[in-house]
C-alpha positions as CSV (number, residue, x, y, z in Angstrom):
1,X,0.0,0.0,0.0
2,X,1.5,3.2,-1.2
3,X,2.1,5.1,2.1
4,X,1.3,8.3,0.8
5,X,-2.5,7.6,0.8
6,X,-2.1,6.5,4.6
7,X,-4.3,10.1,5.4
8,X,-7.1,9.5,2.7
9,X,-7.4,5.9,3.8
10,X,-7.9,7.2,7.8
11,X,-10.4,9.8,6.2
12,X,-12.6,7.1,4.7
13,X,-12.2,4.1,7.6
14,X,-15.4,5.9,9.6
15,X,-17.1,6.3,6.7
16,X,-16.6,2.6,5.4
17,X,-17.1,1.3,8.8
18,X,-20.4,3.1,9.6
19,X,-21.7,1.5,6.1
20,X,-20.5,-1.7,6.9
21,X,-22.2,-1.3,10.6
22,X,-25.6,-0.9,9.1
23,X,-25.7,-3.1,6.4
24,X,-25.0,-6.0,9.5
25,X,-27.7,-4.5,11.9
26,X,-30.3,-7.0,10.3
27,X,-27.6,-10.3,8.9
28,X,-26.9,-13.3,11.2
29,X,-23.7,-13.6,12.1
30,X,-21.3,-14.9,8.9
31,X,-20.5,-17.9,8.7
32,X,-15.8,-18.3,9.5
33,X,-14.6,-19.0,6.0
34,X,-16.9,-15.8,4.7
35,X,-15.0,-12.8,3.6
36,X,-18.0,-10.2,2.3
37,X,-18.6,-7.4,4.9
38,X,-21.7,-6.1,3.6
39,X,-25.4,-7.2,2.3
40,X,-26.0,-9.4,-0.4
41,X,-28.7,-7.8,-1.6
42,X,-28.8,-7.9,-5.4
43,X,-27.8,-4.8,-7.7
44,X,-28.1,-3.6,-11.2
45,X,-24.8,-4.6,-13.3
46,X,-24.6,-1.0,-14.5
47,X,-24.6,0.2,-10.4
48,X,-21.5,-2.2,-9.6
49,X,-17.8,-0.2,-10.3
50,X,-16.0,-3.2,-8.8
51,X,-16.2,-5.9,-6.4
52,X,-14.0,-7.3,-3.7
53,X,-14.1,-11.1,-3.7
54,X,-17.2,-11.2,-5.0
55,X,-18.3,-8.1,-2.4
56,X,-19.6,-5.1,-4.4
57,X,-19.1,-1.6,-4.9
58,X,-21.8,0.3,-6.0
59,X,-22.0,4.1,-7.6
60,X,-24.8,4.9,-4.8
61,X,-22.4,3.7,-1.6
62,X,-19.2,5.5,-3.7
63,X,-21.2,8.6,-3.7
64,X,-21.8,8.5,-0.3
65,X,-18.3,7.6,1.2
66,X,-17.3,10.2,-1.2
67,X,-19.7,13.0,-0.3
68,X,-18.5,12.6,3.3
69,X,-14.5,13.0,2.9
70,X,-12.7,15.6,3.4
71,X,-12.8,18.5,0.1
72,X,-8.9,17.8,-0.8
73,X,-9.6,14.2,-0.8
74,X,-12.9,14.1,-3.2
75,X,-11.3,15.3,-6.5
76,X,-9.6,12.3,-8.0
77,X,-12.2,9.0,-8.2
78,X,-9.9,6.7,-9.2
79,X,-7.7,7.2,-5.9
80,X,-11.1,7.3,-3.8
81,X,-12.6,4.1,-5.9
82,X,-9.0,2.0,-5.3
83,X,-8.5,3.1,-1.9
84,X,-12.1,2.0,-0.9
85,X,-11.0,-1.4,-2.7
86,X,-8.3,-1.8,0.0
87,X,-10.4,-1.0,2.9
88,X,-12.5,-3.4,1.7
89,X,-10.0,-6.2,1.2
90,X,-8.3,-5.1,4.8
91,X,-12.1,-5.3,6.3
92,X,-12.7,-8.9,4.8
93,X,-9.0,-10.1,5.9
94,X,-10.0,-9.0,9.5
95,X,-13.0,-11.0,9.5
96,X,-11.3,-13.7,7.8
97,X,-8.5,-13.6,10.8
98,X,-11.2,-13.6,13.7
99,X,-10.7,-9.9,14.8
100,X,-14.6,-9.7,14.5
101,X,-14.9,-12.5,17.5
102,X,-12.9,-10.1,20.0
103,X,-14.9,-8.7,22.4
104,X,-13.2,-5.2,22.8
105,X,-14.0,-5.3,19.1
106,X,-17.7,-6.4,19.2
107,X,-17.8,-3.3,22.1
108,X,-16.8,-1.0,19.6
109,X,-18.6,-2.4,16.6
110,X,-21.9,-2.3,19.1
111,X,-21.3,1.4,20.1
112,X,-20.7,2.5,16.7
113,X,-24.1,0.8,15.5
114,X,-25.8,2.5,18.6
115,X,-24.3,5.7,17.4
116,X,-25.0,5.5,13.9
117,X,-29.0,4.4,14.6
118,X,-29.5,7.4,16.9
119,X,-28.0,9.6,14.4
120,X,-30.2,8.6,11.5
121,X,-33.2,8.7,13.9
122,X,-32.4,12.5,14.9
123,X,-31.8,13.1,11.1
124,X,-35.8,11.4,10.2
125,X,-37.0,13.4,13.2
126,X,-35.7,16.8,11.7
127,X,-36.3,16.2,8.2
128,X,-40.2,15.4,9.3
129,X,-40.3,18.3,11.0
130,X,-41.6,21.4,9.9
131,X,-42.3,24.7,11.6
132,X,-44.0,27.1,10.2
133,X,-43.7,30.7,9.5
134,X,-46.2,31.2,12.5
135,X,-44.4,29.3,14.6
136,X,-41.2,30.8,13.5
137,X,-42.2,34.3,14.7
138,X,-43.6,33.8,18.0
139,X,-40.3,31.7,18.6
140,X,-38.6,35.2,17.3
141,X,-40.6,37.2,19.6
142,X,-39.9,34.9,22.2
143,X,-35.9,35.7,21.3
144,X,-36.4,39.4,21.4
145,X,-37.9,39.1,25.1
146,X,-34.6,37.6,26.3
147,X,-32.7,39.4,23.9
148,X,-30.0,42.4,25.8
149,X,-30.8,45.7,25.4
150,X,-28.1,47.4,23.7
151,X,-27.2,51.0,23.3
152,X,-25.3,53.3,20.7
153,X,-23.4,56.9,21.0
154,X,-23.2,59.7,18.9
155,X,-20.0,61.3,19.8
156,X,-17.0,63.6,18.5
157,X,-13.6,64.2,19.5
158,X,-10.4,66.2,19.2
159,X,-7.3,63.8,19.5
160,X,-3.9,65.3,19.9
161,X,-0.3,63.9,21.0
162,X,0.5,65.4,24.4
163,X,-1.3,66.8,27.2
164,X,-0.8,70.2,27.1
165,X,-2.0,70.5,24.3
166,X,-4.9,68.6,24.8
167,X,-5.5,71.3,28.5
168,X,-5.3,74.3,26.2
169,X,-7.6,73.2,23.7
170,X,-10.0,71.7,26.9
171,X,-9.8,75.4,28.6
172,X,-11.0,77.0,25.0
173,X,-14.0,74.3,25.0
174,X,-14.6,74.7,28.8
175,X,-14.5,78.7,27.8
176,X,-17.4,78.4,25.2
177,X,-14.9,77.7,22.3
178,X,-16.9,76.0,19.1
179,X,-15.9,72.2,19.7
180,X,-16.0,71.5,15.4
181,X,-14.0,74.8,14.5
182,X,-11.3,73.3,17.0
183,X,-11.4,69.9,15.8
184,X,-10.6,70.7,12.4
185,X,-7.6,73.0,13.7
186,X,-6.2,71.0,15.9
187,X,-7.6,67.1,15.3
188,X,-4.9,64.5,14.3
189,X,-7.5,61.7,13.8
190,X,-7.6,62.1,9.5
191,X,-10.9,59.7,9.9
192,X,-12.9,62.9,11.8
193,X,-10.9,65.6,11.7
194,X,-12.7,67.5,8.5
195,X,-16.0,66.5,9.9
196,X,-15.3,68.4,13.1
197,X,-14.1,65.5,14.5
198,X,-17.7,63.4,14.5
199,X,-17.4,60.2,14.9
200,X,-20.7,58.9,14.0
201,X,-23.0,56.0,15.7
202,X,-20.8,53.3,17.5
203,X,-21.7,51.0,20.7
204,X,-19.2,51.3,23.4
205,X,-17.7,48.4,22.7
206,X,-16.4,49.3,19.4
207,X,-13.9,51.8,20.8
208,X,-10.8,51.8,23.7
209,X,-11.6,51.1,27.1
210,X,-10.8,54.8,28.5
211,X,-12.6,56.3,25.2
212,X,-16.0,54.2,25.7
213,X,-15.9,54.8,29.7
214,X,-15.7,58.9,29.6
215,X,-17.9,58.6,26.7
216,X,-20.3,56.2,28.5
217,X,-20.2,58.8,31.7
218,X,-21.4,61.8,29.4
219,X,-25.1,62.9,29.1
220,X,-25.8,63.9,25.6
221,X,-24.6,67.7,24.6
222,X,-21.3,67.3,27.5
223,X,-17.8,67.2,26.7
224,X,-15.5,65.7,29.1
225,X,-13.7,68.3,31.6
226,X,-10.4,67.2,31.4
227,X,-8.4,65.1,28.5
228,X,-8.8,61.4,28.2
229,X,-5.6,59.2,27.8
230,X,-5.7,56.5,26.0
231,X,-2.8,54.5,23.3
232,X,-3.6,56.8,20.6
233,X,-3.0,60.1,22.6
234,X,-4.9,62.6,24.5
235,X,-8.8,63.0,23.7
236,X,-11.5,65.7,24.3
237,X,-14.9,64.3,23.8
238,X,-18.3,65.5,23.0
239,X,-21.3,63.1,23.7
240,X,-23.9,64.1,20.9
241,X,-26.8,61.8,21.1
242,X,-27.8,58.2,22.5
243,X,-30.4,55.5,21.2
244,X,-31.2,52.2,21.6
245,X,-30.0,49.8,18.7
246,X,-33.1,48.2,17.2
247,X,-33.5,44.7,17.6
248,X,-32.8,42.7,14.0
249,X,-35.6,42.6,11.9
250,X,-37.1,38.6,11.9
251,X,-36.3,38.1,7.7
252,X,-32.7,38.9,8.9
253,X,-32.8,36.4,11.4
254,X,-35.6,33.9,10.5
255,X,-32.7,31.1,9.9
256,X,-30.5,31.5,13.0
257,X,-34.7,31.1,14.8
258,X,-35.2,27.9,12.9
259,X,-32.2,26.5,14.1
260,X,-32.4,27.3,17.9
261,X,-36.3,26.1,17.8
262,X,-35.0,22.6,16.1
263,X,-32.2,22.5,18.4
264,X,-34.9,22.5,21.4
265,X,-37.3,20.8,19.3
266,X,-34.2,17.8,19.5
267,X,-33.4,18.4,22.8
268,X,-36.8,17.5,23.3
269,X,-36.9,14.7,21.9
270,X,-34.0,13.0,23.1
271,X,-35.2,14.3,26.6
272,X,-38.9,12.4,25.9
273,X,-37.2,9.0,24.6
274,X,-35.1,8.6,27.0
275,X,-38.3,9.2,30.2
276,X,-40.2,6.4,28.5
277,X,-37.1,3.8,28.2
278,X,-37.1,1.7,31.9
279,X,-33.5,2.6,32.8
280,X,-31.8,1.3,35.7
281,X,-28.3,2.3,36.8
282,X,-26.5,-0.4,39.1
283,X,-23.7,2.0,40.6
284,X,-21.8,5.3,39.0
285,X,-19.3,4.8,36.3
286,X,-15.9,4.4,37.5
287,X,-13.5,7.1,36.5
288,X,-10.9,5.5,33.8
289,X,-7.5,4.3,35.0
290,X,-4.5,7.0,34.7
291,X,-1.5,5.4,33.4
292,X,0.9,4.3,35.7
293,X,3.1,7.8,37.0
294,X,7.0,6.8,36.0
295,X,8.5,5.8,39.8
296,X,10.7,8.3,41.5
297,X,14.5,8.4,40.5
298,X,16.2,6.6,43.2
299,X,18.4,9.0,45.3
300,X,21.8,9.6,45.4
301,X,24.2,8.0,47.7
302,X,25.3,10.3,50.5
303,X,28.7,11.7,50.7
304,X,31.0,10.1,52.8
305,X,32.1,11.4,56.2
306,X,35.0,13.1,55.6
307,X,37.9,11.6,57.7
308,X,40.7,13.3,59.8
């Protein structure tokens, strides 16, 4: 086996193995000497692209072992189609050799069946469910209930380098001086300076801490009394107006509502199937054993007594 297909081999062994899981759920067990791995159902000639003594391959199970791999791996089907051959012959030759018979094998085989079956249930239980448009907008006014208020400023500022500088142009505001007029003199933010040093609608969050926090402590038409500091130099800011942001509109959002109410609508139903299975647990689950810690290094000798 060329060694250089060892990662698209890995890629396909779940995939493989979940088919072959599921085609056994219903056989009786195979007989030793029997190599096939999966059903003997029969299939159209013109479905089978090869077979594996005697076990076949068909376009539909190629398609979906193929669908399921990883994009880099899909592109060339001869390489998928071969390497799907050698899983195969490796899956007979390990039921051929008895591995099947091991029990920590038959554990595994078992939980991957489980696994797979309660998967494909989930799957039917979502695709046969539909929620309508009704449905969809109260769960969306449900959402905008529980959904955080959040609030955006209107502010401007005048950023300079140092702090005096920043003090003299404060004492001109503080003294009646036109906030804009000064901006555009003095301003070495090129994003507001020409606009008077507006900085449009933002939430608090969008700027530095020390920026959002004065900012935040304004009522709207105040400019801070002193300079703010922050990593960009010294600001004076002027809080213009406040609002609330408006909640997304339900169009916008209608997908990201579908999936939380199928998410529940799951959660749900895994809650309900398992209430009506008769479970009884024996004793708690036994934490797994840590491997053996590496023993202490044996100490050294002690010196000696030095004689006289």
């Amino acid at each position: 086996m060329n060694l250089m297909k060892k990662p698209l081999i890995l890629a396909m062994t779940a995939t493989l193995a979940a088919t072959m899981v599921l085609a056994g759920c219903n056989q009786s067990p195979a007989p030793e000497k029997a190599t096939s791995t999966t059903t003997t159902a029969p299939v159209e000639q013109k479905d089978i692209l090869a077979t594996v003594n005697g076990d076949t391959i068909t376009t539909e199970e190629f398609n979906a072992i193929k669908l399921q791999l990883p994009p880099q791996a899909q592109g060339n089907d001869d390489a998928v189609l071969n390497q799907l051959i050698e899983l195969k012959a490796l899956a007979q030759k390990a039921e051929a050799d008895g591995l099947a018979k091991e029990a920590a094998i038959q554990s595994e085989i078992a939980r991957a069946k489980e696994s797979i079956l309660a998967n494909h249930l989930v799957k039917r239980m979502m695709k046969d469910m539909k929620i309508t448009d009704e449905e969809l907008k109260q769960g969306y006014e449900k959402m905008l209930v529980n959904l955080p208020k959040k609030q955006e400023m209107k502010a401007a500022h005048i950023l300079v380098e140092n702090e005096d500088q920043a003090k003299d142009i404060q004492k001109k505001i503080n003294d009646g001086g036109n906030f804009a007029e000064l901006a555009k003199a003095n301003s070495i933010d090129p994003g507001s300076k020409d606009q008077g040093g507006d900085l449009g609608w933002f939430e608090a969050g969008m700027m530095v801490p020390e920026f959002s926090a004065a900012a935040a402590a304004l009522k709207p038409g105040e400019t801070t009394k002193e300079p703010v500091k922050s990593q960009f130099g010294w600001h004076i800011i002027k809080l213009e107006e406040t609002r609330d942001v408006p909640p997304p509109a339900f169009e916008a959002v209608k997908p990201q509502v579908e999936n939380i109410m199928q998410q529940k609508a799951v959660e749900k139903f895994v809650n309900d199937t398992r209430a009506a299975a008769k479970v009884e647990i024996k004793k708690a689950a036994e934490p797994a054993a840590k491997p053996a810690e590496a023993a202490p290094a044996a100490a050294a000798p002690a010196a000696p007594a030095a004689t006289k």
